[in-house]
N, C-alpha and C positions, 0 to 999 in steps of 0.2 A: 480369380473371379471369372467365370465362364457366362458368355451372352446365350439366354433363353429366345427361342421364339414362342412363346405362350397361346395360351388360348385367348389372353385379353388383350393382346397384341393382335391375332389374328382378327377378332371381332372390331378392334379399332382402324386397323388397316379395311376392312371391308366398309367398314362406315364410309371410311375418306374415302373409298374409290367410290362409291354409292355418290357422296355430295358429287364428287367432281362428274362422272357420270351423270346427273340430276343437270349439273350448273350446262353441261356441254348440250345435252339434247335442251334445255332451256333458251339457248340462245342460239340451237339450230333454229328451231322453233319459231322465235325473235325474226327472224330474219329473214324464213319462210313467211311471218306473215307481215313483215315491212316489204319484202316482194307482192306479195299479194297488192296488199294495198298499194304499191306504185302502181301497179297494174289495174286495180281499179279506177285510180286516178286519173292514170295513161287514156285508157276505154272513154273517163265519163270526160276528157277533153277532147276525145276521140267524135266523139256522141253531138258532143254540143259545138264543135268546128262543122260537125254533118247540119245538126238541126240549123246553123246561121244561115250555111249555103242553101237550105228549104227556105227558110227565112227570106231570107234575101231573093232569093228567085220569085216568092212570093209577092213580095216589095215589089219587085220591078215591074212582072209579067202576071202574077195574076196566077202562076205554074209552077210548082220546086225546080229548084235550077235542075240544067239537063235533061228536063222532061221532056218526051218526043210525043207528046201530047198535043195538038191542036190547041192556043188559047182563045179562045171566041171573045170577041171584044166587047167591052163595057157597054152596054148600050148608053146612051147620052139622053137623057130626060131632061129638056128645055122646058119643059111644062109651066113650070115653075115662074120664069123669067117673063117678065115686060116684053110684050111687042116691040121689035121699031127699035131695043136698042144694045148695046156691044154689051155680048158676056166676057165678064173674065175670068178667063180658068187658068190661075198659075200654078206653077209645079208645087206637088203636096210637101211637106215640110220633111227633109231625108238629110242622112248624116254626110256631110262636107268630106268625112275622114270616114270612111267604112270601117271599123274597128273589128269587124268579123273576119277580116281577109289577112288579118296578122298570127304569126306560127304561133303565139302560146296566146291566144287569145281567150278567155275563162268569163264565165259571168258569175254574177255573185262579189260577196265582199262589202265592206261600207267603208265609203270616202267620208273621213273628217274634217271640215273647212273651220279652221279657228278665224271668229270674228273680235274684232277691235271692241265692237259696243253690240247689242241688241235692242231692237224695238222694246216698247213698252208691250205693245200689243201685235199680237200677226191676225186677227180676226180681218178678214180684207177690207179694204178703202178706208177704215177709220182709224190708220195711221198712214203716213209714207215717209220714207224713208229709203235711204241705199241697203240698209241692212234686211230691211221686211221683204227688200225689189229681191233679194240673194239668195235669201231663203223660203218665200212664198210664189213669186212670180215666175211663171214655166218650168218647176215644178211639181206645186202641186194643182196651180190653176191655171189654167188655159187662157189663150184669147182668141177670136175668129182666123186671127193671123198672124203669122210675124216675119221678121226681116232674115233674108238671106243672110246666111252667116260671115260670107263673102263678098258678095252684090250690094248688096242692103237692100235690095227690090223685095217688094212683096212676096213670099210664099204661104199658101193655104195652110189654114191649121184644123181648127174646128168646123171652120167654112170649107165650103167644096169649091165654091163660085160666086162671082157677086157680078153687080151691074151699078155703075154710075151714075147718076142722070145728070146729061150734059147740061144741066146748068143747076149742077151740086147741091138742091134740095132734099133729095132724096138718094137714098142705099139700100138696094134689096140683097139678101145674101141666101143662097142655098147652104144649110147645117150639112155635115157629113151623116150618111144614116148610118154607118158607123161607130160615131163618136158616143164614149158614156163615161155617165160619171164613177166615182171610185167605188162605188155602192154596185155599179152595174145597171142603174136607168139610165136612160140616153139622153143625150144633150140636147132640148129641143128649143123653140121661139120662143115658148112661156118660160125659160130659166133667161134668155136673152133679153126678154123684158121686163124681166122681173128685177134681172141687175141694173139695169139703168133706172127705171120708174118706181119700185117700188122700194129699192135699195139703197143706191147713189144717189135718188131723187127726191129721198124723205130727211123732209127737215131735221125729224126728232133723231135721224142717225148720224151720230157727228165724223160726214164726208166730204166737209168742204173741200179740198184738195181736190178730191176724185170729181166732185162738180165743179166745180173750175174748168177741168178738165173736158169735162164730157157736156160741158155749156152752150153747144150748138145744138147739141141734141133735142127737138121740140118733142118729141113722139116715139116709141116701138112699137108697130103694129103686126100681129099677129097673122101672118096671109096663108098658111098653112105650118100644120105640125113640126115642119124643120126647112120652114120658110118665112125669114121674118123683114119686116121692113123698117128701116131709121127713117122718120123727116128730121128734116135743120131749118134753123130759126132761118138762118139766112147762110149765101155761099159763102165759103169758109174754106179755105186751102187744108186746114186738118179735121173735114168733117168724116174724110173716111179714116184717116188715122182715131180719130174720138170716137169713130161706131167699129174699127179690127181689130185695135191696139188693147182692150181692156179688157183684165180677166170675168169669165162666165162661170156665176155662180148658179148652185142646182138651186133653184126653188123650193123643193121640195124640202129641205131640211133647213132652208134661212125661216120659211115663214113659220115655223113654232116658236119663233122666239120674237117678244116685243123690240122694239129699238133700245129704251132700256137696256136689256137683255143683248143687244150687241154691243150699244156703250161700253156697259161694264167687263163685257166679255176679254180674252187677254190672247185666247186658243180658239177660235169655235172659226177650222178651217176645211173646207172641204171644197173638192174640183176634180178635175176631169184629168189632173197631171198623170205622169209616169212614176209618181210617187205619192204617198199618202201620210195623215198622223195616221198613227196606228192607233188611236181611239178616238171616236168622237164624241163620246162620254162628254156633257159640258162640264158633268162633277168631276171629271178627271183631265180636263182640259190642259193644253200645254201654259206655265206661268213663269213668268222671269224670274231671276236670270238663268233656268236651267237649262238646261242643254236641247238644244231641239232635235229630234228624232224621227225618221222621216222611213217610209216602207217603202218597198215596190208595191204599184197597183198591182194586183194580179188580173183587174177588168181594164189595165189601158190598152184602150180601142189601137194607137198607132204603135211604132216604130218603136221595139221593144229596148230599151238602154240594157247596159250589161251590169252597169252598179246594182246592187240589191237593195242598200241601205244608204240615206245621206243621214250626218249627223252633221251638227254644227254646234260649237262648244265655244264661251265668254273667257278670254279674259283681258284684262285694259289694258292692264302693263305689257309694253310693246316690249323689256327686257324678257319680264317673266313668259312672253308670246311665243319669242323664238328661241328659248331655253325650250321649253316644252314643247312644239315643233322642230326641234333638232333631237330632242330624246323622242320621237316618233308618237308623240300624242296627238298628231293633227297631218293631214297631206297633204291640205293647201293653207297656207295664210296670206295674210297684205303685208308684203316687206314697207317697213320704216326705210327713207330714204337715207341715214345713217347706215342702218343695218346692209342696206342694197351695197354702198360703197366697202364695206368690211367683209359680207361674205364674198361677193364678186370675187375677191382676194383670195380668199380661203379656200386651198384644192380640197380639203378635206370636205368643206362644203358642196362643192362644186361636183365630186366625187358622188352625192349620196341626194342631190338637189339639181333640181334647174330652175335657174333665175330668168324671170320672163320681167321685161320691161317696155310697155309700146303703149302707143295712140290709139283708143278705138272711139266708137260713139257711147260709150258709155264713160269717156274719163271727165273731165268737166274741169272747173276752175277753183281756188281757194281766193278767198275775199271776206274783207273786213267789213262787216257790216254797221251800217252807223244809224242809230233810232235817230231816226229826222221830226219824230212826233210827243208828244205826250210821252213822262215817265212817272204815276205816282200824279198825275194832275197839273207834271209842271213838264215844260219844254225841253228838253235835253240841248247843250250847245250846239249839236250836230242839225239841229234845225236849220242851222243857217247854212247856206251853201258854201260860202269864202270859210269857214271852218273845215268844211269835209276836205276842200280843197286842199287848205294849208294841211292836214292830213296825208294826204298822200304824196304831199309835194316833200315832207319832213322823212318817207321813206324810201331808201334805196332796195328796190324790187331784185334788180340785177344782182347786186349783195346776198337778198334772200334768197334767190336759186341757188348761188353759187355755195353759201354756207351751210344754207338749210336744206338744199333739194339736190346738192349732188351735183348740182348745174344739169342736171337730166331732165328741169322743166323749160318754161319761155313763162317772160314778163305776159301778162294778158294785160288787156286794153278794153275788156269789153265779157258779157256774160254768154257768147254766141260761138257753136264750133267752126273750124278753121274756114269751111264753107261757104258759113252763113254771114261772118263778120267781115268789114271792111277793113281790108289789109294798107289804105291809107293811112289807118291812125294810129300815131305814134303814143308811146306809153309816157305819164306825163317825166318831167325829170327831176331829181334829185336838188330840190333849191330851199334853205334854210331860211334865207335872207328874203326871198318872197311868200314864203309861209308867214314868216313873224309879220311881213306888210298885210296880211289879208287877215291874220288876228287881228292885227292891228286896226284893221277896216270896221270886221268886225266887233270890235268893242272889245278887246282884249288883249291887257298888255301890263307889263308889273308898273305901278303906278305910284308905291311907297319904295324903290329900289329893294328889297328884298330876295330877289329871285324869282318870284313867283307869278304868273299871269290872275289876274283880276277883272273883271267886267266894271263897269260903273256903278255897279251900287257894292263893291266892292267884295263879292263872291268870288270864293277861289276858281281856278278850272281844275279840276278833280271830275274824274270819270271812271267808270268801270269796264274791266275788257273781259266779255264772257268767253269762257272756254271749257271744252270738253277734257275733263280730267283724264290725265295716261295718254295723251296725244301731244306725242313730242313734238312734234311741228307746231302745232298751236302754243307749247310750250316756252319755246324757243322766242315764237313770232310774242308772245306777251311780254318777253324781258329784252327783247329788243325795242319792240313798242312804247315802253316805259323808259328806255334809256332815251331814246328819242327825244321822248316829250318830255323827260327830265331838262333838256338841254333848252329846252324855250322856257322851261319856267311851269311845264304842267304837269301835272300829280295824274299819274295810268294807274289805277288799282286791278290786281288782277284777281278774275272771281272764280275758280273751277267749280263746276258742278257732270253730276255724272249723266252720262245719255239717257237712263228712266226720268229724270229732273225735268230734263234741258224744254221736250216740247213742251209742259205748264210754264215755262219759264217763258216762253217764246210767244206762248197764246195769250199771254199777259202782257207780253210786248214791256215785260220787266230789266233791261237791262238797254243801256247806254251804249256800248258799240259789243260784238259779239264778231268772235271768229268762226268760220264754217266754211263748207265748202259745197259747189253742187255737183250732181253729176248729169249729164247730158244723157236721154232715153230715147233719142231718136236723131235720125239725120240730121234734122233742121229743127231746132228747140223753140216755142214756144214763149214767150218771157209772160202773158199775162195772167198766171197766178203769181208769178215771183214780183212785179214791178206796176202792176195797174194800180190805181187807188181803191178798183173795188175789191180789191183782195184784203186790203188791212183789216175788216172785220169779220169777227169770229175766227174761225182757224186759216181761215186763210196764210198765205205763206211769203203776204206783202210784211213781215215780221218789222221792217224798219219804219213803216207808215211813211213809206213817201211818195208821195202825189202831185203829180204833174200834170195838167192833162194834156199837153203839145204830145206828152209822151204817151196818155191814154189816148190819143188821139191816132198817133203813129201805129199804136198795136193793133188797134181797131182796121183800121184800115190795111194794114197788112195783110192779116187775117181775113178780111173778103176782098182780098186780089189772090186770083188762080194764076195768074201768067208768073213762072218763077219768075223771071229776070224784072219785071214788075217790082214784086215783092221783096228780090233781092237790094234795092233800091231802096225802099221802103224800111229794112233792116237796117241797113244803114245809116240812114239819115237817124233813125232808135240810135243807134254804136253811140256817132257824133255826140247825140243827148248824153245818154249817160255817161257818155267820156266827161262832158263838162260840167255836170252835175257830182257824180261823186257820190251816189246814193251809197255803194258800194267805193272801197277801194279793192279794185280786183288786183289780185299779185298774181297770181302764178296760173296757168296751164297745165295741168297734173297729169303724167302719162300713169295707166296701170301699171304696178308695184307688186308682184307676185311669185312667191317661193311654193313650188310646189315635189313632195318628194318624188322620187324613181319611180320608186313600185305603183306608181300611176302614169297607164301610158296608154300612147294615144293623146296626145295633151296638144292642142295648136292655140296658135291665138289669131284671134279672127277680129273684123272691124265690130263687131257686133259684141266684143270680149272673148269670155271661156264657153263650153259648150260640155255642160257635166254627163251629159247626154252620149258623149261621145267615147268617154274614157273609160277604163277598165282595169281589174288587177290580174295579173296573171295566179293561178291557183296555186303557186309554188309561193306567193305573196299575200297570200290572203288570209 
C-alpha cells in the first residue's frame, strides 16, 4: 500500500491552515483591541485625575489649580444682613478626606448599602426613622447646614451666612445664589418657607415628629429672594439647630399635590442633594419594599461626589444579610454583633472587607420601652412605677453586653450622649429579691401558690414584648426577657411584627412593653418629642404615654436656658428623673456596627458617622 497526497488532502490541509491562520489574526486582533481599550481607560483616568485637579483648584480658589492667573476676590455683599449685628460666615461644607488626590481615583460606579428594615414611606417629614435619615437625608435633600464631619461645629450648606439675634428670637440666613434643586430652579426663601409653614406646619400632613421638632419655630419671613428670616416663639438653645438642621424642600413641585396626596404618597421625593430618584412620576413613584435607586444630580450646585449611583436594597434576615454581602450583592451593611465577633476572626473575611466599629453622634441607645398608658381602654401593669422598676431591677444589662453585644457596648443609664448625661449615675443593679418586694408593693404576687403572679382581683401578669422581626438582638433580648419573668412567676409573650407594621402599631400605642432603639442626630439630643406628655398624641413619638410634668417641666426649661453649663445641669437633674422612673429600661449604648467591602475606598469614620460623599470605586472595580 503506498501513501497518496491527493488533491482532497491538499484542499483539506489548506482549509486547516486557513482556520488556524483565521483563529491567529483573530486573536492578534483580541488583543490589539484589549490594548486599545486599556489605553482608553488609561486616558479617560488620565482625564478625569486632570478635571478633579480643575475641580478642586476651583473649590478652593475660584481658579484651576496652577493657574497663574490673578483670582479677584469675591466680593462680600452684607446687604442682606441686620445692622448692628455678628455675621456668621462658616467654612462651606468640603470633603474631610479629598478623594481626588488618590492614584486610581475613578468616578462613577454605584455603592449598594443593604438595609436591615425600610421606611414605609420616604416622602419627607411624614415618616422618621433611622432608615428614611440613611437614605433620604443629605442625599437627596439638603438643609441650610450641617456639622463638621470632624468638629461637629457648624459648616455652611445651602446657607451662605446667617446672623443670630442675641437674644435668640430671631435667625436671618443668606441662601447660596448657587444652590438648585435637582430640576435646575434654585433654592430660594419661598421653598424655605414653604417647608416649615406650609409643609411641617399643616395639620392635614401627618408631620408630627418634624413638628415637634421644628416647634419654636413661630414664623418664615421672606426678606428677599434668597434671604429669609425664622422668628421663635421664645429663646430656645436649638432654635438655630430647628431653623439649619432641616431638610429644604422645592415648592414648586410639593405644592401640586393636596396633603392627601402626600399622606398617601410612599416616593414623592425631591431636593437639592448630589443625588436624585431618577423619576418623579408620582405614577411611577418609589414603593416598598423595593430597592431604592438613587442618580447623580447632574444640576448639583456643590462639591461634586465621585459615586454615580446609590442603591439601597432590604433584606431582614441578618444571616441571609451577610451571605449576600459576602457574595458581593451589597458594599456596605450593619454588622449584627454576633456576626462582628465571627468575621473579626475570619482572615478570609478580613482579606476582602473592613470591619469598622466606633462611637459617633449618630449611634444612640437600645431600650425597653414600657406603655405607662392606656391599652385597648385598659391600663397596662407598666403604669405603675414600682413595676417598671422591678423590671429592670430583674435584668442583668452587664450580661446583655457581654452575650449579646460582644461586650463592645456599655450599660446606659439614661437616653442622653456621653456629653450631655450625668456620669454620676449609676446603672440600676441586678436584685431579684427587691423586684418581687415592689411587685409585691405593687399589688402582685402568686396568691393561690401556683407559680404565677396575680393582682387582687386575681388577673394573671401576662404581657406582650413587641419586636422587630429578623433583629437578632431583639431576638435574643425577648427570650431572655421571658426567662426572667418566668422565674417570678410572669408570663412575657413575645409579638414580631415587621417594620412596614411596627409605626400603626406604635401610633396606636398598641402594645405593652416594645423593644427599639434610638439613635442620636446631633451633639446634644433633644428628649422632648421622645419623653414630654405633649408628644403622646397623634404621631407623636411619646409612644409609651408617659407623663410627668417635674419632667415636662425640666425639658421646658432646659430648652430656654442658652448658657450650656446651665442647661447642662438642667439635663441632669432630667437623667436622675428618668433614672428613677423607668419609663424606659435603657440597656445598652450601641457603638456603629459596619462591614463595608474593598473595592470602596476612601472610607473613614467620623463623629458625625460615614460620609458616602466622600468614597469612590476605582475603574478597574466598577
Amino acid at each position: 500500500m503506498h501513501n497518496r497526497f491527493g488533491a482532497k488532502d491538499a484542499v483539506l490541509f489548506a482549509l486547516i491552515a486557513a482556520v488556524g491562520i483565521g483563529v491567529w489574526l483573530a486573536m492578534v486582533q483580541e488583543d490589539r483591541r484589549w490594548s486599545e481599550v486599556r489605553a482608553i481607560r488609561q486616558t479617560l483616568e488620565n482625564h478625569t485625575r486632570q478635571l478633579s485637579e480643575i475641580q478642586r483648584g476651583l473649590d478652593a480658589t475660584g481658579a484651576p489649580a496652577g493657574s497663574t492667573v490673578p483670582v479677584q476676590p469675591r466680593l462680600i455683599d452684607d446687604s442682606w444682613a441686620r445692622p448692628g449685628v455678628a455675621i456668621e460666615r462658616p467654612p462651606a461644607w468640603g470633603f474631610a478626606h479629598d478623594p481626588r488626590s488618590e492614584p486610581d481615583f475613578a468616578e462613577g460606579g454605584t455603592l449598594t448599602e443593604m438595609l436591615e428594615g425600610v421606611p414605609p414611606r420616604l416622602t419627607p417629614y411624614t415618616h422618621n426613622d433611622l432608615f428614611y435619615s440613611r437614605i433620604v437625608n443629605e442625599t437627596v435633600c439638603e438643609s441650610l447646614a450641617m456639622y463638621d464631619a470632624q468638629t461637629l461645629e457648624y459648616r455652611a450648606w445651602l446657607a451662605e451666612a446667617w446672623q443670630m439675634d442675641p437674644e435668640g428670637l430671631w435667625l436671618r440666613v443668606k441662601i447660596r445664589d448657587e444652590a438648585r434643586f435637582s430640576d435646575g430652579k434654585p433654592v430660594t426663601a419661598d421653598d424655605v418657607r414653604y417647608t416649615v409653614m406650609e409643609h411641617v406646619f399643616n395639620p392635614e400632613i401627618e408631620a408630627q415628629a418634624a413638628r415637634a421638632e421644628m416647634s419654636a419655630i413661630s414664623d418664615v419671613q421672606i426678606i428677599a429672594p434668597k434671604v429669609v428670616e425664622f422668628r421663635f416663639r421664645e429663646k430656645l438653645f436649638l432654635n438655630k439647630q430647628a431653623a439649619l438642621r432641616n431638610s429644604i424642600l422645592p415648592a414648586h413641585f410639593y405644592r401640586q399635590f393636596t396633603p392627601k396626596r402626600i399622606n398617601e404618597s410612599t416616593g414623592l421625593v425631591m431636593g437639592s442633594g448630589p443625588w436624585k430618584f431618577a423619576s418623579l412620576d408620582p405614577a411611577a413613584q418609589w414603593t416598598p419594599p423595593n430597592p431604592v435607586e438613587l442618580v447623580r444630580n447632574e444640576h448639583y450646585w456643590g462639591v461634586r461626589p465621585p459615586i454615580e449611583r446609590l442603591r439601597f436594597t432590604l433584606i431582614r434576615d441578618p444571616v441571609a444579610r451577610l451571605t449576600e454581602f459576602e457574595n458581593g450583592s451589597a458594599d456596605i451593611v450593619r454588622g449584627m454583633v454576633d456576626q462582628y465577633e465571627k468575621c473579626a476572626s475570619d482572615p478570609a473575611f478580613v482579606e476582602k472587607h473592613t470591619i469598622l466599629a466606633w462611637t459617633n453622634m449618630r449611634s444612640g441607645y437600645t431600650f425597653i420601652g414600657w406603655n405607662c398608658g392606656l391599652r385597648a381602654g385598659k391600663p397596662t401593669p407598666f403604669s405603675d412605677r414600682r413595676v417598671r422598676q422591678a423590671m429592670t431591677l430583674l435584668l442583668d444589662r452587664a450580661r446583655i453586653n457581654r452575650d449579646f453585644f460582644a461586650g463592645v457596648a456599655r450599660v446606659a443609664t439614661g437616653p442622653f450622649p456621653p456629653g450631655q448625661a450625668d456620669p454620676r449615675i449609676q446603672p440600676w443593679p441586678v436584685d431579684e429579691t427587691r423586684a418581687r418586694a415592689l411587685l409585691r408593693d405593687a399589688g402582685w404576687e402568686d396568691r393561690d401558690g401556683d407559680g404565677r403572679m396575680e393582682n387582687a382581683s386575681g388577673d394573671l401578669f401576662r404581657f406582650e414584648i413587641l419586636i422587630v422581626a429578623g433583629n437578632t438582638f431583639s431576638e435574643k433580648l425577648a427570650q431572655y426577657l421571658r426567662d426572667r419573668c418566668a422565674a417570678v412567676g410572669i408570663e412575657c409573650v413575645q409579638r414580631a411584627t415587621d417594620w412596614a407594621s411596627l409605626e400603626s402599631i406604635r401610633d396606636a400605642r398598641d402594645f405593652d412593653a416594645i423593644s427599639m432603639s434610638w439613635s442620636w442626630s446631633n451633639p446634644e439630643s433633644d428628649p422632648y418629642q421622645v419623653f414630654h406628655s405633649s408628644q403622646i398624641s397623634g404621631q407623636g413619638d411619646n409612644w409609651i404615654q408617659w407623663s410627668n410634668p417635674a419632667a415636662d417641666a425640666l425639658i421646658e426649661q432646659a430648652r430656654r436656658t442658652i448658657d450650656a453649663g446651665v442647661r447642662r445641669e438642667l439635663w441632669h437633674q432630667l437623667h436622675a428623673l428618668l433614672h428613677e422612673e423607668q419609663p424606659y429600661t435603657f440597656l445598652l449604648e450601641t457603638p456603629w456596627i459596619r462591614f463595608v467591602s474593598k473595592r470602596i475606598r476612601n472610607v473613614h469614620t467620623y463623629p458625625v458617622g460615614l460620609h458616602r460623599w466622600e468614597m469612590y470605586i476605582p475603574s478597574a472595580m466598577q
